[in-house]
N, CA, C and O atoms as CSV, one atom per row, in Angstrom:
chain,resi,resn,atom,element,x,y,z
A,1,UNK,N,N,175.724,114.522,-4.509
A,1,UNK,CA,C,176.071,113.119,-4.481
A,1,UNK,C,C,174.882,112.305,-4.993
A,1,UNK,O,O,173.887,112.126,-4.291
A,2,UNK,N,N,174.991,111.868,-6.099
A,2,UNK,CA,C,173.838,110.581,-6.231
A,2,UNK,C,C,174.628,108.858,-5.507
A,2,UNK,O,O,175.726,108.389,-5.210
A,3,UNK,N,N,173.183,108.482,-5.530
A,3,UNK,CA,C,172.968,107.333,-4.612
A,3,UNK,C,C,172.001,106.736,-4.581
A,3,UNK,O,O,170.997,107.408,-4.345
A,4,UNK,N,N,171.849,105.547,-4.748
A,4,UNK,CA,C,170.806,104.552,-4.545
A,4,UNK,C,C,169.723,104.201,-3.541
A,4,UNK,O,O,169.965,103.095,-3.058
A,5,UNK,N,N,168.704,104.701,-3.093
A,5,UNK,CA,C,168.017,104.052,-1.845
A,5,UNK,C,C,166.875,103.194,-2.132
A,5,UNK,O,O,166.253,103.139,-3.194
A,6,UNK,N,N,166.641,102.436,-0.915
A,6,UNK,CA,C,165.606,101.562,-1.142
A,6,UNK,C,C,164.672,102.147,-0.388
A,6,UNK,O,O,165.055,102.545,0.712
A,7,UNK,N,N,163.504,102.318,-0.688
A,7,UNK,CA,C,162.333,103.073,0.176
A,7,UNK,C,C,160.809,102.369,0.361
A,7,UNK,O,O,159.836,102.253,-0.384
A,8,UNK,N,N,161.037,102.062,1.400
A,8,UNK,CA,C,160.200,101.406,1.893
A,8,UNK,C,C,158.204,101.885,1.304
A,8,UNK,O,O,157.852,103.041,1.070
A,9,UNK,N,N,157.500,100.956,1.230
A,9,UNK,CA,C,156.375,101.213,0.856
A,9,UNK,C,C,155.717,102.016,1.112
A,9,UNK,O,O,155.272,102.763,0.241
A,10,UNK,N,N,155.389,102.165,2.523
A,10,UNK,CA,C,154.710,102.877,3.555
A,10,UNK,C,C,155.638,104.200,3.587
A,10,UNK,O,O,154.929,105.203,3.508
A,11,UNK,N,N,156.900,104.471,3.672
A,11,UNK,CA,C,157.244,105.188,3.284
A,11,UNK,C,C,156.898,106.138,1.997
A,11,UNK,O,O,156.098,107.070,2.077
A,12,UNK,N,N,157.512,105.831,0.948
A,12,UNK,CA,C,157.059,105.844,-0.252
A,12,UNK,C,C,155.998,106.430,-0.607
A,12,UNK,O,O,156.115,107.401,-1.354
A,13,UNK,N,N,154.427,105.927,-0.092
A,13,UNK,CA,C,153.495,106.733,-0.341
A,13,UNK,C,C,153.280,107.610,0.331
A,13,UNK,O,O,152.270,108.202,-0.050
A,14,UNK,N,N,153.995,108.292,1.705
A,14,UNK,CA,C,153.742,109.171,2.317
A,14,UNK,C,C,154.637,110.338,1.936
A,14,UNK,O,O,154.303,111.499,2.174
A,15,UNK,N,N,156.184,109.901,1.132
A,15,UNK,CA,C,156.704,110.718,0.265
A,15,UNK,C,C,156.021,111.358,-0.905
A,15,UNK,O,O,156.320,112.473,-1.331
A,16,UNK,N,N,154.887,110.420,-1.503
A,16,UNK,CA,C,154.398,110.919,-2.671
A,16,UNK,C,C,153.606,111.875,-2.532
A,16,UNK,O,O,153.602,112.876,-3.250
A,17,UNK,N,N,152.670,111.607,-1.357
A,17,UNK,CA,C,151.199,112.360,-0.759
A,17,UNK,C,C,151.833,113.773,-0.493
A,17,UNK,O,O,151.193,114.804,-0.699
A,18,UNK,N,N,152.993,113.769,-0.072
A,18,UNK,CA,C,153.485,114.977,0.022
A,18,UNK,C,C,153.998,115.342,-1.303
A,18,UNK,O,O,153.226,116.283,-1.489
A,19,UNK,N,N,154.549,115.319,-2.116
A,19,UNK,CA,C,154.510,115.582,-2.914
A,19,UNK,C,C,153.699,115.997,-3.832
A,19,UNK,O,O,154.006,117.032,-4.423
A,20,UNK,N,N,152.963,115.584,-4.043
A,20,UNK,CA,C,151.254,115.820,-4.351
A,20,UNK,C,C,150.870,117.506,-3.842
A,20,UNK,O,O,150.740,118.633,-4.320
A,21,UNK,N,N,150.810,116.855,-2.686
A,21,UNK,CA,C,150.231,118.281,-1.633
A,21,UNK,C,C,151.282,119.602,-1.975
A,21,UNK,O,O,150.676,120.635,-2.259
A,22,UNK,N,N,152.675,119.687,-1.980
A,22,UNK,CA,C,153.472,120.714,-1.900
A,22,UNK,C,C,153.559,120.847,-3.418
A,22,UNK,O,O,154.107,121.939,-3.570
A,23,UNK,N,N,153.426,120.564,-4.082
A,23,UNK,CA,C,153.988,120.669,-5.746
A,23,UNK,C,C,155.362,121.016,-5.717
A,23,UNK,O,O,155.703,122.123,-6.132
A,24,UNK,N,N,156.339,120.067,-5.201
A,24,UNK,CA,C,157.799,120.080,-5.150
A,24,UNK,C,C,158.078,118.905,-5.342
A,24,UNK,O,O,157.276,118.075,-4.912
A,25,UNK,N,N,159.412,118.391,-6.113
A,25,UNK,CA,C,159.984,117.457,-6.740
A,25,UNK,C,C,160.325,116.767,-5.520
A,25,UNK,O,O,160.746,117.400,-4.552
A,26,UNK,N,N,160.184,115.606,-5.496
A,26,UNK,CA,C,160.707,114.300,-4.924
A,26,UNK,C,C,161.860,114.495,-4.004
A,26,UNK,O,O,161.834,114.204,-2.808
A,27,UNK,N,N,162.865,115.006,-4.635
A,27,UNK,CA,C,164.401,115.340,-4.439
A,27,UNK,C,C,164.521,116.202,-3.697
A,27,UNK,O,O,165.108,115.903,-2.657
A,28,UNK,N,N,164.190,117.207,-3.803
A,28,UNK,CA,C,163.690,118.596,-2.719
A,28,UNK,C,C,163.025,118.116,-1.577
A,28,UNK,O,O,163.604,118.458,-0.546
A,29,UNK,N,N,161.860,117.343,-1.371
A,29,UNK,CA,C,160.970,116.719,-0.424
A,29,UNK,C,C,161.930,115.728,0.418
A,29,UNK,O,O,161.735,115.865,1.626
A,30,UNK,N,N,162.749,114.927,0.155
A,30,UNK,CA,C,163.718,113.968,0.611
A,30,UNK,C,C,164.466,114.796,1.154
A,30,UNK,O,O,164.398,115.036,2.360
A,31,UNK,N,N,165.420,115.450,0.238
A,31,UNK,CA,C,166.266,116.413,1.169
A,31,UNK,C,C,165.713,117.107,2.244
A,31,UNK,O,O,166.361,116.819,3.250
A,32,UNK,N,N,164.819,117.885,2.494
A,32,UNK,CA,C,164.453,118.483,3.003
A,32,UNK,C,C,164.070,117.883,4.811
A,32,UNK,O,O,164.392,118.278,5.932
A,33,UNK,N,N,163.250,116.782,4.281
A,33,UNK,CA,C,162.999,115.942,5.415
A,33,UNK,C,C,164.693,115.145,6.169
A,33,UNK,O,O,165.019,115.056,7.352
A,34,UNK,N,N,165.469,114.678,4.877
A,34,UNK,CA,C,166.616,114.292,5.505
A,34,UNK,C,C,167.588,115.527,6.834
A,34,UNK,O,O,168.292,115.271,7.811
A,35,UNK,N,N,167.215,116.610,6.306
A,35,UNK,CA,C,167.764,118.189,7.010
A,35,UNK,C,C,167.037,117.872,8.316
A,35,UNK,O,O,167.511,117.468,9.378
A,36,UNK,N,N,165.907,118.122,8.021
A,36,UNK,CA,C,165.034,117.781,9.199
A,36,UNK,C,C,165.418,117.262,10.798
A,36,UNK,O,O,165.333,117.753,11.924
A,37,UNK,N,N,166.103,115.384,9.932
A,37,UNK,CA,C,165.951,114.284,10.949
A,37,UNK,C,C,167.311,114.467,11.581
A,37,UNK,O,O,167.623,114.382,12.769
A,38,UNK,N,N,168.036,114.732,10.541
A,38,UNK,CA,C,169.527,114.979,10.730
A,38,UNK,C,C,169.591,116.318,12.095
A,38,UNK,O,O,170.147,116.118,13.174
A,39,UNK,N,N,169.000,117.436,11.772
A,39,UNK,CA,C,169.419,118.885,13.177
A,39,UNK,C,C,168.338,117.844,14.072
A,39,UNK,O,O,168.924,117.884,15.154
A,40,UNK,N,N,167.685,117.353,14.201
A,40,UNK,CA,C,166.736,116.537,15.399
A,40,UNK,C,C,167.783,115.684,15.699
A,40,UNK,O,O,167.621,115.410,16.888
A,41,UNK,N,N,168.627,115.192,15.348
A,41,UNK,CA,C,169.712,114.121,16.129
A,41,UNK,C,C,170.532,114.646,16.237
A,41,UNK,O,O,171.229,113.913,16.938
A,42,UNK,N,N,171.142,115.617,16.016
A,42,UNK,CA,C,172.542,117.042,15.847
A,42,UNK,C,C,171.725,117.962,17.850
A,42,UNK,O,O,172.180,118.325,18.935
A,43,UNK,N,N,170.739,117.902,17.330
A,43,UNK,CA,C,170.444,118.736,18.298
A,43,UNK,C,C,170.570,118.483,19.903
A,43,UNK,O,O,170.579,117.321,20.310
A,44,UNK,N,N,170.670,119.607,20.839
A,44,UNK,CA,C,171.111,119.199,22.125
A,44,UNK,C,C,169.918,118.677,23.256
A,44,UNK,O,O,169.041,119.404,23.721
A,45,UNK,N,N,170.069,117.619,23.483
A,45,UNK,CA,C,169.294,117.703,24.455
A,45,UNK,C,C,168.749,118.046,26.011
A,45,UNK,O,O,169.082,117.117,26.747
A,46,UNK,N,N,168.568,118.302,26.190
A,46,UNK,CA,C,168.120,118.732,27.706
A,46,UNK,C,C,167.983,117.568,28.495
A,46,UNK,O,O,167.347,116.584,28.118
A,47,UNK,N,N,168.688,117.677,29.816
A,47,UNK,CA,C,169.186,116.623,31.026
A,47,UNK,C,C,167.924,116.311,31.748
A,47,UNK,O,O,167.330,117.077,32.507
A,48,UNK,N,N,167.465,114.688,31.314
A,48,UNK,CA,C,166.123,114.936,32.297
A,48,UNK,C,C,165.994,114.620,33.675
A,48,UNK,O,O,166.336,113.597,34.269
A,49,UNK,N,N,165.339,115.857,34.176
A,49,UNK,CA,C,165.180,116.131,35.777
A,49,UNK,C,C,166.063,115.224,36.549
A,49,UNK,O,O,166.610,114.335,35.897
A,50,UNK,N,N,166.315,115.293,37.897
A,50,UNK,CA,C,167.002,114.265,38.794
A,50,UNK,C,C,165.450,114.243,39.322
A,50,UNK,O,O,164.574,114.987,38.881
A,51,UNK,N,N,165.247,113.147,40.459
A,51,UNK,CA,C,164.246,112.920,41.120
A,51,UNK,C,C,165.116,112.614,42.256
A,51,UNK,O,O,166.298,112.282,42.169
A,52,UNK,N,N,164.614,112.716,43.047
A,52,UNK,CA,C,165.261,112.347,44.976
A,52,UNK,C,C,163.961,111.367,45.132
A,52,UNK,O,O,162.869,111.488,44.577
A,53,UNK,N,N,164.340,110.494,45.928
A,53,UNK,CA,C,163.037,109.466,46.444
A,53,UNK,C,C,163.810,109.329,47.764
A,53,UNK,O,O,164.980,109.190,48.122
A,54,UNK,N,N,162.455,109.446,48.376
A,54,UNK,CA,C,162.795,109.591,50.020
A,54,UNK,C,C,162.145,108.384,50.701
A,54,UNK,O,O,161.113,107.994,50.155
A,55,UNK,N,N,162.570,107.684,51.843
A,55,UNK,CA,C,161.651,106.579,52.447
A,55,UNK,C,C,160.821,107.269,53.221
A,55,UNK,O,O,160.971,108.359,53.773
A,56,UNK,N,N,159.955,106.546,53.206
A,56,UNK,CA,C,158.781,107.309,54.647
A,56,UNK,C,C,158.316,106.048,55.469
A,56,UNK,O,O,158.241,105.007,54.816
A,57,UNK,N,N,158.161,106.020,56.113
A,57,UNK,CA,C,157.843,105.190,57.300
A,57,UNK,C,C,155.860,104.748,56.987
A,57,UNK,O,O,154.904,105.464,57.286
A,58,UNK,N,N,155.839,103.737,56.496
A,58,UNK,CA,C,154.672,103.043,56.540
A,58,UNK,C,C,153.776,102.711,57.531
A,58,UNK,O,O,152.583,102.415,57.473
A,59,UNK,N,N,154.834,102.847,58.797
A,59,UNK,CA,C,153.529,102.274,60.419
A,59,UNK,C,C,154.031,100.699,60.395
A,59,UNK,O,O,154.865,100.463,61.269
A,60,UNK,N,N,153.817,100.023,59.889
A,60,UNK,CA,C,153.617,98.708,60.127
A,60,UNK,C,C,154.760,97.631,59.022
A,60,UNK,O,O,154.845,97.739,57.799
A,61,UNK,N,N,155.355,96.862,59.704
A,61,UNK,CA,C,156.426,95.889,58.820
A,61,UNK,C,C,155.735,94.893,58.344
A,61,UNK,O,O,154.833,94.183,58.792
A,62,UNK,N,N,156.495,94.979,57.041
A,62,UNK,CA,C,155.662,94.177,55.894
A,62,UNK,C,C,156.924,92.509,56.170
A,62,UNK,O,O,158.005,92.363,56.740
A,63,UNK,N,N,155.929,91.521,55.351
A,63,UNK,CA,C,156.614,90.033,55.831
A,63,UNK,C,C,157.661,90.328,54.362
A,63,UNK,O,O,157.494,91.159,53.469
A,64,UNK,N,N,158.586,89.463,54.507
A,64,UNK,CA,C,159.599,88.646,53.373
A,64,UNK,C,C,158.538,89.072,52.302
A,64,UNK,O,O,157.378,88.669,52.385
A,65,UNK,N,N,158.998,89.963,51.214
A,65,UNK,CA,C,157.770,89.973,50.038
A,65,UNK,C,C,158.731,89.018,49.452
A,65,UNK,O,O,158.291,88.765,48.331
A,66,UNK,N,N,159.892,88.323,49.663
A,66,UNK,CA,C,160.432,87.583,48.457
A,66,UNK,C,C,159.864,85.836,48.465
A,66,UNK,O,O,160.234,85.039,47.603
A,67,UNK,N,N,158.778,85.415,49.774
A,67,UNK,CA,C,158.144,84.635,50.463
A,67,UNK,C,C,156.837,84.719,49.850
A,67,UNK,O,O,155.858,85.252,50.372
A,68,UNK,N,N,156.883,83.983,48.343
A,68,UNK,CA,C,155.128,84.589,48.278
A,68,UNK,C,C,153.936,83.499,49.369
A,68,UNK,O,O,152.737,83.562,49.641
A,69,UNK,N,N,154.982,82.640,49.703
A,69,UNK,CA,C,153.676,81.615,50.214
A,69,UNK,C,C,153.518,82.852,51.837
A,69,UNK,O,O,152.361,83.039,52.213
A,70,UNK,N,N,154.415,83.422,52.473
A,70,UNK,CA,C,154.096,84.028,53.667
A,70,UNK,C,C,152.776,84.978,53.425
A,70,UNK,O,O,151.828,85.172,54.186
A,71,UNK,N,N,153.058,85.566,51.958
A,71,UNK,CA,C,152.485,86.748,51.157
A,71,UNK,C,C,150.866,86.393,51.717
A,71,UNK,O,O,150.108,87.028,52.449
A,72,UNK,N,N,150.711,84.885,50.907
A,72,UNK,CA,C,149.459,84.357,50.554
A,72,UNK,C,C,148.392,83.900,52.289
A,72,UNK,O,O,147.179,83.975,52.485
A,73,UNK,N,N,149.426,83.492,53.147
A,73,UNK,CA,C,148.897,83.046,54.353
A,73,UNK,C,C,148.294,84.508,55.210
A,73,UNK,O,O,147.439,84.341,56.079
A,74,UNK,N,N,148.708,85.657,54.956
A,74,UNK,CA,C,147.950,86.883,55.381
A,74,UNK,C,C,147.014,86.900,54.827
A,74,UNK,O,O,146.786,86.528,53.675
A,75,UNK,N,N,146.009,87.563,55.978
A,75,UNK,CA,C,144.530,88.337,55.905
A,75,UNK,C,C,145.200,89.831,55.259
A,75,UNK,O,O,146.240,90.450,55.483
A,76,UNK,N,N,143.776,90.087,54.156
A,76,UNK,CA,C,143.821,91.795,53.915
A,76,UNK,C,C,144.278,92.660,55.160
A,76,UNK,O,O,145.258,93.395,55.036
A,77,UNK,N,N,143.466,92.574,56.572
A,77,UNK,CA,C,143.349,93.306,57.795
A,77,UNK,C,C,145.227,93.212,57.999
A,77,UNK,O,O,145.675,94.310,58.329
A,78,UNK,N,N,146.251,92.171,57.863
A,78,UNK,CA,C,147.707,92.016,58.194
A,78,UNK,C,C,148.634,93.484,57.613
A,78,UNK,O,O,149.557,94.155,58.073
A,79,UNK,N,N,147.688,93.515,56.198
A,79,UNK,CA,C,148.788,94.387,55.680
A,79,UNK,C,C,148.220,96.057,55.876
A,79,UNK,O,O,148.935,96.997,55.527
């Protein structure tokens, strides 16, 4: 299939540099990388972890945190 793309600058020279480096045509280098990005988004991913969060008992009740002025009227030693 031919087709038109627009390729970004920064792009572009990092297509070339490779090119350069591999001594392979442009077209080959594109494809190749397009294969690439394409099985990386095709591909399956793995379910990440569950976590459990448990309460634990602190010792001591904390004021209204939604009260910042209560917040502010405590000493360090309160909390």
């Amino acid at each position: 299939m031919r087709t038109t793309l627009t390729i970004e600058d920064d792009v572009a020279t990092r297509l070339i540099a490779t090119k350069n480096q591999s001594h392979k045509s442009l077209k080959s280098i594109i494809n190749e990388l397009l294969r690439l990005g394409l099985n990386q988004l095709d591909a399956v991913k793995e379910p990440s972890a569950t976590y459990v969060i448990s309460p634990v008992k602190l010792g001591k009740k904390l004021p209204n945190l939604d009260n910042i002025s209560e917040i502010l009227m405590l000493d360090d030693k309160a909390l």
